[in-house]
MDAnalysis code that builds the backbone (N, CA, C; Angstrom):
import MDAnalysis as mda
import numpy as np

u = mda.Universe.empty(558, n_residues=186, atom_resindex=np.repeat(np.arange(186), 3), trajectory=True)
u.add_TopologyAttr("name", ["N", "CA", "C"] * 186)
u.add_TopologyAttr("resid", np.arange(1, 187))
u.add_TopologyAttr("resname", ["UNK", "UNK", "UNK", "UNK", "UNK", "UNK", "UNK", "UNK", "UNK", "UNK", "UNK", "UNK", "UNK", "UNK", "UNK", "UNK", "UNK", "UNK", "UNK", "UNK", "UNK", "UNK", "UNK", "UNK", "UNK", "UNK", "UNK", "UNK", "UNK", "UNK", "UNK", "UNK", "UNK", "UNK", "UNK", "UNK", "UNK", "UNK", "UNK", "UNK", "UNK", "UNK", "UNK", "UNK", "UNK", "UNK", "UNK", "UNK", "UNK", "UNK", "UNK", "UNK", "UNK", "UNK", "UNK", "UNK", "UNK", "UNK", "UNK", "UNK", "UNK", "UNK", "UNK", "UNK", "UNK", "UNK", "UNK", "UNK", "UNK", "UNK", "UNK", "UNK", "UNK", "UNK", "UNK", "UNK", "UNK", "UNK", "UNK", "UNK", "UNK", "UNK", "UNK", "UNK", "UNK", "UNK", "UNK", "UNK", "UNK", "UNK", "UNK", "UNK", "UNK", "UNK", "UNK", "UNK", "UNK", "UNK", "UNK", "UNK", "UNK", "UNK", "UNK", "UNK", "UNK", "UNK", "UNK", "UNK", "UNK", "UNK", "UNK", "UNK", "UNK", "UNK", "UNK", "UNK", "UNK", "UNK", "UNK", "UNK", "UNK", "UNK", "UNK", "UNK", "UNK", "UNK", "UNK", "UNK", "UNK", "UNK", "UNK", "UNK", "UNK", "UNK", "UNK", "UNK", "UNK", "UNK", "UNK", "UNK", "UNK", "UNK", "UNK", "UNK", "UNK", "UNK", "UNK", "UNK", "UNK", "UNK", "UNK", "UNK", "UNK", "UNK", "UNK", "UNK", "UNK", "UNK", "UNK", "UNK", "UNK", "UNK", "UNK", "UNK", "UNK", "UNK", "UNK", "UNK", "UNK", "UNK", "UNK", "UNK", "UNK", "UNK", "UNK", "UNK", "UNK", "UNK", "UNK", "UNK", "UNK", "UNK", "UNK", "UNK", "UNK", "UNK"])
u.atoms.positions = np.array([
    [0.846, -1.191, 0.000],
    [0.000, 0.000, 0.000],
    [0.883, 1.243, 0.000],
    [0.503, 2.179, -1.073],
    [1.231, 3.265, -1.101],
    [0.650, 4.384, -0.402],
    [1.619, 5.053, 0.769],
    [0.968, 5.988, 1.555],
    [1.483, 7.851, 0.697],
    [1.007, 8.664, 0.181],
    [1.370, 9.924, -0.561],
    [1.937, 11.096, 0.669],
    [2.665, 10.831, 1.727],
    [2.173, 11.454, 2.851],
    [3.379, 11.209, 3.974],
    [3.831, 11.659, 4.844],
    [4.825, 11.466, 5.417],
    [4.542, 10.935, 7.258],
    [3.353, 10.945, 6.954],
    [2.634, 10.490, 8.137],
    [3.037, 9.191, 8.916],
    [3.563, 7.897, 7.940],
    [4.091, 7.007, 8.223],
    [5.047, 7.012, 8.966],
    [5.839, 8.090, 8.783],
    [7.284, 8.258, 9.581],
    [7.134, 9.383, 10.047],
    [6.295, 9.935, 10.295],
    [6.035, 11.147, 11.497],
    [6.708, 11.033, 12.808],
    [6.054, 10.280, 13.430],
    [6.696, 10.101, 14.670],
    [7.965, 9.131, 15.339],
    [8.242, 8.614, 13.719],
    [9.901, 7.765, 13.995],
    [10.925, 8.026, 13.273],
    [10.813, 9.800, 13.387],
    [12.426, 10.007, 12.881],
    [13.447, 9.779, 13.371],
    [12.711, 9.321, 14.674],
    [14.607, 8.332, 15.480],
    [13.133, 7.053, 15.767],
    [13.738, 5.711, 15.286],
    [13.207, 4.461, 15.929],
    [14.608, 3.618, 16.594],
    [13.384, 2.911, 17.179],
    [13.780, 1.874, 18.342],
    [14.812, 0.724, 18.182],
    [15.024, 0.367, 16.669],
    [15.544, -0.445, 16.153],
    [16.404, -0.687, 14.924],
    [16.965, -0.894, 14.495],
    [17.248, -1.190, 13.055],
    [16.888, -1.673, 12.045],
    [16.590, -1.082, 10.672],
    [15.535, -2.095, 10.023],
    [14.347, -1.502, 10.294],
    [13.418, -0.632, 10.719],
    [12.186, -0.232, 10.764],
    [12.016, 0.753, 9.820],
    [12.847, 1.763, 9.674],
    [12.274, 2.953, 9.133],
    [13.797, 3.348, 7.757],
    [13.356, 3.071, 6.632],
    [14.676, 3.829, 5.588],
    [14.112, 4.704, 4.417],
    [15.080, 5.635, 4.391],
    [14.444, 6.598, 3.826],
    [15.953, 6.630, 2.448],
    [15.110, 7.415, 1.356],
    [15.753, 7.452, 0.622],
    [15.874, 9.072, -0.194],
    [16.788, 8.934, -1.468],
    [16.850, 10.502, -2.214],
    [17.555, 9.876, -3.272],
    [17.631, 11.299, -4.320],
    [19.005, 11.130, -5.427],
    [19.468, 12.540, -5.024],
    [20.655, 12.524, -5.373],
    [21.299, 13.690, -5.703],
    [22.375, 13.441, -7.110],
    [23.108, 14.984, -7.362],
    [24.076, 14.241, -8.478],
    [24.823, 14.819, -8.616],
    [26.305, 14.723, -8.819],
    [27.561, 15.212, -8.999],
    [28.126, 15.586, -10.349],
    [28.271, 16.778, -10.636],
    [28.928, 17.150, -12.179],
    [30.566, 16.560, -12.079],
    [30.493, 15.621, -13.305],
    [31.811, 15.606, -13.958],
    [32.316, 15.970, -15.122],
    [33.801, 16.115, -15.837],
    [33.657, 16.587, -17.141],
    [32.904, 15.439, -18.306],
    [32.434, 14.100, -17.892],
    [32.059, 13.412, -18.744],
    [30.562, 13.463, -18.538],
    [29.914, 14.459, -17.731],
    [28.682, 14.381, -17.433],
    [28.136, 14.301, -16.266],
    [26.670, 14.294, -15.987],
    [26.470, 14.072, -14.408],
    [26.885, 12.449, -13.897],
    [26.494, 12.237, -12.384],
    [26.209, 11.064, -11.812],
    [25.863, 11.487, -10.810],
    [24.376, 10.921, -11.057],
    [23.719, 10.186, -10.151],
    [23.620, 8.961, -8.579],
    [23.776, 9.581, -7.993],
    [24.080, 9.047, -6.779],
    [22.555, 8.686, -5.630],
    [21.974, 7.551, -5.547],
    [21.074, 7.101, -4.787],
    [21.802, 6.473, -3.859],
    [20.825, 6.730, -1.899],
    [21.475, 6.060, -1.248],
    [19.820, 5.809, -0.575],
    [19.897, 4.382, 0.687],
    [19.050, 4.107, 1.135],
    [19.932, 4.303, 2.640],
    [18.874, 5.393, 3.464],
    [19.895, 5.630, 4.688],
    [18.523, 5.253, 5.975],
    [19.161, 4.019, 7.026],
    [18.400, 3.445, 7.984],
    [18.092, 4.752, 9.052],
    [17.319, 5.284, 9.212],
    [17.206, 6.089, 10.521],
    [17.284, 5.718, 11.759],
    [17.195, 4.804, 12.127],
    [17.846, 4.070, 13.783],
    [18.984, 4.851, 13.968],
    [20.121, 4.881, 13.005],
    [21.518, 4.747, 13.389],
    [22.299, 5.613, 12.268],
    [20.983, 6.525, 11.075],
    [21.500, 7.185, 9.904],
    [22.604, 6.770, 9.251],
    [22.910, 4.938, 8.879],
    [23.706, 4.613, 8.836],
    [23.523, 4.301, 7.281],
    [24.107, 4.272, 6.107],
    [23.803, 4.383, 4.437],
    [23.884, 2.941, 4.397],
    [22.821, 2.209, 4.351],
    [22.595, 0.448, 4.274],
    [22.894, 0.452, 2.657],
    [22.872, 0.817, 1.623],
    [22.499, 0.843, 0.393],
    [22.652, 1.855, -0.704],
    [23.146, 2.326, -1.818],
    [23.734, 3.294, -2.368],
    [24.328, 2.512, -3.613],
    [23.554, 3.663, -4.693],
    [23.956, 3.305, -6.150],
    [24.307, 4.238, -7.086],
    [25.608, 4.509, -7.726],
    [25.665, 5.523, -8.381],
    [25.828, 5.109, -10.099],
    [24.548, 5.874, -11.037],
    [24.809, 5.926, -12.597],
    [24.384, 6.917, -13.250],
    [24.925, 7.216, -14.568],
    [24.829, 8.173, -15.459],
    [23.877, 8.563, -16.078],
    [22.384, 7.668, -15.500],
    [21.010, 7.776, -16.021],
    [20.593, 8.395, -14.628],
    [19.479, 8.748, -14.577],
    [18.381, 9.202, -13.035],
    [17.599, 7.707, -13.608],
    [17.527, 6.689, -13.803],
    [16.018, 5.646, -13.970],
    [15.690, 5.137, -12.756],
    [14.783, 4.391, -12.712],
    [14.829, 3.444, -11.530],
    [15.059, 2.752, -11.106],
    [16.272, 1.855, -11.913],
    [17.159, 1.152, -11.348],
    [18.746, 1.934, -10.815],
    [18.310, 2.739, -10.471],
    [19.333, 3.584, -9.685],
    [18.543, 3.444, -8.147],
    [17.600, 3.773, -8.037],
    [16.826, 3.608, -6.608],
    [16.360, 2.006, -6.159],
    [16.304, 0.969, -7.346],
    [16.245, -0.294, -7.162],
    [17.506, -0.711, -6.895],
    [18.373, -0.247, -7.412],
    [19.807, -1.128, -7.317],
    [20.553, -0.700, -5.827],
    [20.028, 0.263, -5.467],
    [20.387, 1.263, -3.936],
    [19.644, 0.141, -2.744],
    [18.276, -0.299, -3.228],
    [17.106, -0.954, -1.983],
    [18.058, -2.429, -2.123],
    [18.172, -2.867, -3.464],
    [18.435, -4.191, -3.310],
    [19.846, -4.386, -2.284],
    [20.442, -3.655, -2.271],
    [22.245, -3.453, -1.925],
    [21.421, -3.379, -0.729],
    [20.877, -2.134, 0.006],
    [20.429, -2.300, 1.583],
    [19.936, -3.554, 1.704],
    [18.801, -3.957, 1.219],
    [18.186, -5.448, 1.485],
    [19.361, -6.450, 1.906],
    [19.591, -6.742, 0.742],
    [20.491, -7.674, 0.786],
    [21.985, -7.954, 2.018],
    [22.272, -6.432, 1.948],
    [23.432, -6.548, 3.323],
    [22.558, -6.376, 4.835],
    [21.101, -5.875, 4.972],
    [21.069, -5.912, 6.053],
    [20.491, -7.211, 6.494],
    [19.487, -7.989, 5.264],
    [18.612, -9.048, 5.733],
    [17.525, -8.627, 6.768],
    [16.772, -7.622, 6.193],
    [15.173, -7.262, 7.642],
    [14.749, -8.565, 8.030],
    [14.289, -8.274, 9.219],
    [12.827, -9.660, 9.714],
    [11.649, -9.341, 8.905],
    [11.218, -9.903, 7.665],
    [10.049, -9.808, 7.202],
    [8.731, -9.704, 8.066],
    [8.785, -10.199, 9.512],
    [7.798, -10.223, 9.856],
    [7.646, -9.019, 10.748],
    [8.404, -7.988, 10.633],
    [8.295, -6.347, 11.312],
    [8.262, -5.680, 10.266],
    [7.840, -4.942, 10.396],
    [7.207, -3.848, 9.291],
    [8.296, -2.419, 8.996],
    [8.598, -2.435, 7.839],
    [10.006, -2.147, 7.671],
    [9.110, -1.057, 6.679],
    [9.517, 0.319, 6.765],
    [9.025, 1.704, 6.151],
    [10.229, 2.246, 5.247],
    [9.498, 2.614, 3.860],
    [10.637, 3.421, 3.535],
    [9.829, 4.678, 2.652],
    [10.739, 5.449, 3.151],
    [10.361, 6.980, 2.654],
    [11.240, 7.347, 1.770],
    [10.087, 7.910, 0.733],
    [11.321, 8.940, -0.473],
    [10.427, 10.096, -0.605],
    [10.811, 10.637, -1.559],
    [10.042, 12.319, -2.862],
    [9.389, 11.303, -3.228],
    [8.129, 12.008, -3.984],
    [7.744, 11.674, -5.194],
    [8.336, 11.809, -6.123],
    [9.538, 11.501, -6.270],
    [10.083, 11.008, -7.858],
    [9.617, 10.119, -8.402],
    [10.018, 10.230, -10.128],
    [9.755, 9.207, -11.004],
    [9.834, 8.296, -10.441],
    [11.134, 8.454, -10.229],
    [11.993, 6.552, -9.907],
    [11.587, 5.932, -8.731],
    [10.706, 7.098, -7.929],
    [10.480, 6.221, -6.423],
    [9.142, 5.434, -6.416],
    [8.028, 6.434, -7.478],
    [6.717, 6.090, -8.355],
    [6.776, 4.896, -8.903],
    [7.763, 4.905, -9.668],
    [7.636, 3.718, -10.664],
    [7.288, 2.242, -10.504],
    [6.304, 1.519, -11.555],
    [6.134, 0.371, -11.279],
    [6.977, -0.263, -10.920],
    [8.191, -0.038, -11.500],
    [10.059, -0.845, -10.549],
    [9.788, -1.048, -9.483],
    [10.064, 0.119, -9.248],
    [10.383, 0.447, -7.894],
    [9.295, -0.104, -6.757],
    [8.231, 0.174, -7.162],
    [7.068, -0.388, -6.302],
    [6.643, -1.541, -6.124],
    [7.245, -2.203, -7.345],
    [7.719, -3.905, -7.215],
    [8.714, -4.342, -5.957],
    [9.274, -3.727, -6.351],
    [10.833, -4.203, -5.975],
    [10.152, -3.814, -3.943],
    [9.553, -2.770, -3.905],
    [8.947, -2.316, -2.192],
    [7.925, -3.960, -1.800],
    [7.044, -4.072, -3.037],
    [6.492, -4.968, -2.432],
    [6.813, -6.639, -2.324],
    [8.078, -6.569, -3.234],
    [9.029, -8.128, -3.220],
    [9.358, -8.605, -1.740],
    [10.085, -7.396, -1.201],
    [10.450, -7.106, 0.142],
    [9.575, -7.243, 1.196],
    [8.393, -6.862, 1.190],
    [7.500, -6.661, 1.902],
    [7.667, -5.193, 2.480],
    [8.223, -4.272, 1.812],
    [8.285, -3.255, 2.536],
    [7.216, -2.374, 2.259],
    [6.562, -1.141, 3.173],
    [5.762, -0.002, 3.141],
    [6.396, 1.042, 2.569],
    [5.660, 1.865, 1.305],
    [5.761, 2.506, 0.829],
    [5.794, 4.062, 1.820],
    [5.812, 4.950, 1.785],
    [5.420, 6.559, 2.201],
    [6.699, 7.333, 1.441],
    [5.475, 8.358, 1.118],
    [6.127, 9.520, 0.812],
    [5.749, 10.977, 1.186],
    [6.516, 11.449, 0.686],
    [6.591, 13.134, 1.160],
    [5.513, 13.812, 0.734],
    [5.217, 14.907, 1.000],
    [3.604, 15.824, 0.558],
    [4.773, 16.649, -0.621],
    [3.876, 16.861, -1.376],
    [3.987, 17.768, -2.691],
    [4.814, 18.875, -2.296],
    [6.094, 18.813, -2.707],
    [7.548, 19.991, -2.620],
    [7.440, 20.140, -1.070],
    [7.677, 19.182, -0.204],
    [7.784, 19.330, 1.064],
    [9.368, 18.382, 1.273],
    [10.334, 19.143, 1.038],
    [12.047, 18.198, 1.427],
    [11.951, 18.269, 2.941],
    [11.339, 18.901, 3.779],
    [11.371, 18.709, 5.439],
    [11.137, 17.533, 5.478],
    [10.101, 16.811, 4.813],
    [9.561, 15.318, 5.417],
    [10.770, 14.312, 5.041],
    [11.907, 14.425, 4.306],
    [12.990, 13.748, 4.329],
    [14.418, 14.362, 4.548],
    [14.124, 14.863, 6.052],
    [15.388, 16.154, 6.633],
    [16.477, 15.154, 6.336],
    [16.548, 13.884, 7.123],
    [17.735, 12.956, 7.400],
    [18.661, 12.832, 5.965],
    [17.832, 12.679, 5.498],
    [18.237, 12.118, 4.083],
    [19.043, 13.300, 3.246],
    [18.231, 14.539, 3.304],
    [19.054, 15.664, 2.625],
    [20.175, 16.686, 3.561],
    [19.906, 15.895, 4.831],
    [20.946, 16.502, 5.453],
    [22.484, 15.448, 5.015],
    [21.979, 14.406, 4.831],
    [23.116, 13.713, 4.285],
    [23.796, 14.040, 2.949],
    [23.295, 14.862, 2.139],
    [23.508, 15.423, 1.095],
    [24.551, 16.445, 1.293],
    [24.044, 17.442, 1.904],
    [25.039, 18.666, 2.772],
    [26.232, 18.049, 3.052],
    [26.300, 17.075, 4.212],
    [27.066, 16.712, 4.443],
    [28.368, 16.285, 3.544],
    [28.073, 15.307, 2.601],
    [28.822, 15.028, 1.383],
    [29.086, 16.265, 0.781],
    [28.233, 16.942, 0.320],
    [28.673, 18.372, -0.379],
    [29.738, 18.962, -0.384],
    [29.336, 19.520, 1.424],
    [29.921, 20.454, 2.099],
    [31.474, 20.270, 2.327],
    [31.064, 18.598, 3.196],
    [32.475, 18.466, 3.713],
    [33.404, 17.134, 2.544],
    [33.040, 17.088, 1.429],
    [33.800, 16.546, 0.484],
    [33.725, 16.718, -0.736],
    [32.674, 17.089, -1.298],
    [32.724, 17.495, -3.189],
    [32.671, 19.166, -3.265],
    [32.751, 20.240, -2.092],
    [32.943, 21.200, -2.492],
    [34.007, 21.595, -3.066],
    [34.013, 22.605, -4.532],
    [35.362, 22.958, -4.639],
    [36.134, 21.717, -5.835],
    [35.787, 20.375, -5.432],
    [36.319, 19.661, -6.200],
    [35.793, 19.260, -7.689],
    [36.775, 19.368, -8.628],
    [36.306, 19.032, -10.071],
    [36.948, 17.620, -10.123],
    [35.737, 16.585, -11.249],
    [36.340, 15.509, -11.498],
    [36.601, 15.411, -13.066],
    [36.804, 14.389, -13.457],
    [37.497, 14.690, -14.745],
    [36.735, 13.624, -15.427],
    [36.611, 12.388, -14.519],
    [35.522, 11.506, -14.910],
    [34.728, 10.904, -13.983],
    [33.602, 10.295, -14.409],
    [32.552, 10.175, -13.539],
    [33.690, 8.942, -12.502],
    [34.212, 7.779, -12.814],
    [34.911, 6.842, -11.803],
    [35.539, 7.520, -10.828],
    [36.478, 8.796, -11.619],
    [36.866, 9.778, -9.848],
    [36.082, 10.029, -9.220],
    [35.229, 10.780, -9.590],
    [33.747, 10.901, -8.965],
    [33.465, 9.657, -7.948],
    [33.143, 8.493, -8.521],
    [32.378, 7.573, -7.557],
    [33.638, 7.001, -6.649],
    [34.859, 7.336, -7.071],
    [35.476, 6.576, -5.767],
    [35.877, 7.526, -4.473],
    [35.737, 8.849, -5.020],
    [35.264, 9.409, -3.805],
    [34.121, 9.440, -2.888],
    [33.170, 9.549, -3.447],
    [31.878, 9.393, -2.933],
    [31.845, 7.678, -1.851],
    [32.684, 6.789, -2.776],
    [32.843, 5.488, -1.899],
    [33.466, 5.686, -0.717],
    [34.881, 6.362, -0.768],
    [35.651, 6.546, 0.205],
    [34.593, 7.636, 1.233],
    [34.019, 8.061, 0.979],
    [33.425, 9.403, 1.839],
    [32.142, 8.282, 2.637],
    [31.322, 7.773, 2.015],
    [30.699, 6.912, 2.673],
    [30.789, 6.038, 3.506],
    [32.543, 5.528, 3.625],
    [32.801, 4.644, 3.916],
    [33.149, 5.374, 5.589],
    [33.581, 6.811, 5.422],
    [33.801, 7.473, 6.122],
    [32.695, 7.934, 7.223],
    [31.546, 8.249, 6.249],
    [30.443, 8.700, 7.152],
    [29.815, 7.522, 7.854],
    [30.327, 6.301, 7.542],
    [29.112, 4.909, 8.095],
    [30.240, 5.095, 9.513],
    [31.511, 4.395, 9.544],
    [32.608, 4.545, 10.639],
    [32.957, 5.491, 11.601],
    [33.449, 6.644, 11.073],
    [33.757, 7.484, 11.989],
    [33.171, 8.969, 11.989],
    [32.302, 9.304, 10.782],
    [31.496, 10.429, 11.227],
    [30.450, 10.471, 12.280],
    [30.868, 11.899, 13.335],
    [30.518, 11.957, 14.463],
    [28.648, 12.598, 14.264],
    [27.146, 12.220, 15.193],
    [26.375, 12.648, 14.820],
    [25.779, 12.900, 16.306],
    [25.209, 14.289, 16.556],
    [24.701, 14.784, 17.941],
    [23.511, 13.759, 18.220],
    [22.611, 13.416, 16.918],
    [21.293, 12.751, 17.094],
    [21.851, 11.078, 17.678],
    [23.037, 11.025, 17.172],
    [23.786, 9.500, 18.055],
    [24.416, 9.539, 19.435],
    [24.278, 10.516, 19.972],
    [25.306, 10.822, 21.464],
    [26.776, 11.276, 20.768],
    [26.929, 11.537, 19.739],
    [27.930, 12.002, 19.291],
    [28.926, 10.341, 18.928],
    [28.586, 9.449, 17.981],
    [28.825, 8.707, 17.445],
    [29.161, 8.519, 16.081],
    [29.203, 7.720, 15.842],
    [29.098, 7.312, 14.545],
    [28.048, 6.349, 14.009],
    [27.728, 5.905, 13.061],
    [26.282, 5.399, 12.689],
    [27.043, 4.086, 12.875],
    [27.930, 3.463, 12.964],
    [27.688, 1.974, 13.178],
    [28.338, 1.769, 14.647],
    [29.623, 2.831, 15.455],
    [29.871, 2.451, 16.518],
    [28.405, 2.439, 17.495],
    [27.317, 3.486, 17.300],
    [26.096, 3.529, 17.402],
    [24.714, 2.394, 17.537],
    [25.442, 2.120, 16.389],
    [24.701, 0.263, 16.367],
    [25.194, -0.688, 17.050],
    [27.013, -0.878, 17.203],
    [26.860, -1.667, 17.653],
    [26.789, -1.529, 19.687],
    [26.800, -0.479, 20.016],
    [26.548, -0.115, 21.319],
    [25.051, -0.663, 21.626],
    [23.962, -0.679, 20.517],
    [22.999, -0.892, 20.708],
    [22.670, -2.545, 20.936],
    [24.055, -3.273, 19.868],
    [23.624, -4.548, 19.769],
    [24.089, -5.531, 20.905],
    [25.482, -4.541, 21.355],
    [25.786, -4.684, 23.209],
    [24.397, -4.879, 23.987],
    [24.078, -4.001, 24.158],
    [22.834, -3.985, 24.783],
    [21.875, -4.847, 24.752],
    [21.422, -4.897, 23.929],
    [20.258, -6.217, 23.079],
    [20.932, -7.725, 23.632],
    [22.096, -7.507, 23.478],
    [22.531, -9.563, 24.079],
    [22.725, -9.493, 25.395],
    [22.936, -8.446, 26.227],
    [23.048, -8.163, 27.818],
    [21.321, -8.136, 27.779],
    [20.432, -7.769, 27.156],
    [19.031, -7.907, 28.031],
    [18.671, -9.769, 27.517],
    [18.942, -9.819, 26.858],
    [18.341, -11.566, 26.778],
    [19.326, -12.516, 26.911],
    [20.471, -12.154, 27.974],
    [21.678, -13.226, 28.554],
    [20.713, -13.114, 29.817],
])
């Protein structure tokens, strides 16, 4: 079921768990051989980038090839109800794509009409990359391009620090959490 509306994730812009709530975007990077396109699928538990696809088209297998990569490395419990939020973009619209949500079993929601607040997390992750790594920088081809963007991700999952984490990082974050979780059921 497709929700048009951000209501779904209203009240769990921080959840309880991992795997409940992922939200998504595109953005895109000029090179001299053209743009690229950069989709990521980022978990809000732990704002940690489960998933991320970068190509020289905007289609929807740029936002399919981003879900499948999260899917696949995180493995959800099908039987919890796993949300994911985008824009109304094409690619998030698309019969693909809406396949590919309901293969998963995942819940659709989206944002209200030119409302980017309802996916702060997501475009604050944008800034972030921007700001503190593609400003200023020219690439020459789109592969420089993406192996920065790799290295920078690789950066923001590990050791970028986030106030909404106690001042963590998105996976030392997780796994403090997953400490926790085997100390309550030892």
């Amino acid at each position: 079921m497709l929700t048009y509306c951000a209501q779904l994730i209203a009240a769990q812009l921080y959840t309880v768990a991992p795997n409940r709530v992922w939200t998504g975007d595109i953005t895109y990077i000029q090179t001299d051989e053209g743009w690229l396109y950069l989709a990521v699928v980022l978990d809000l538990f732990n704002r940690q980038v489960v998933g991320f696809s970068m190509q020289k088209r905007m289609r929807s297998s740029l936002v399919s090839d981003a879900l499948r990569m999260a899917w696949f490395r995180r493995k959800p419990n099908k039987a919890q109800v796993l949300i994911f939020h985008s824009d109304r973009g094409s690619q998030y619209c698309s019969e693909v794509y809406q396949a590919e949500l309901k293969r998963f079993n995942i819940q659709s929601s989206m944002s209200r009409k030119g409302d980017c607040w309802d996916n702060a997390p997501t475009e604050s992750l944008w800034g972030s990359l921007k700001v503190g790594r593609l400003y200023g920088r020219r690439f020459a081809t789109r592969r420089e391009a993406i192996n920065e963007v790799i290295d920078w991700l690789m950066f923001y999952n590990h050791s970028r620090l986030h106030s909404t984490l106690n001042y963590m990082s998105p996976m030392q974050f997780e796994e403090r959490w997953l400490a926790e979780q085997r100390k309550k059921s030892a």
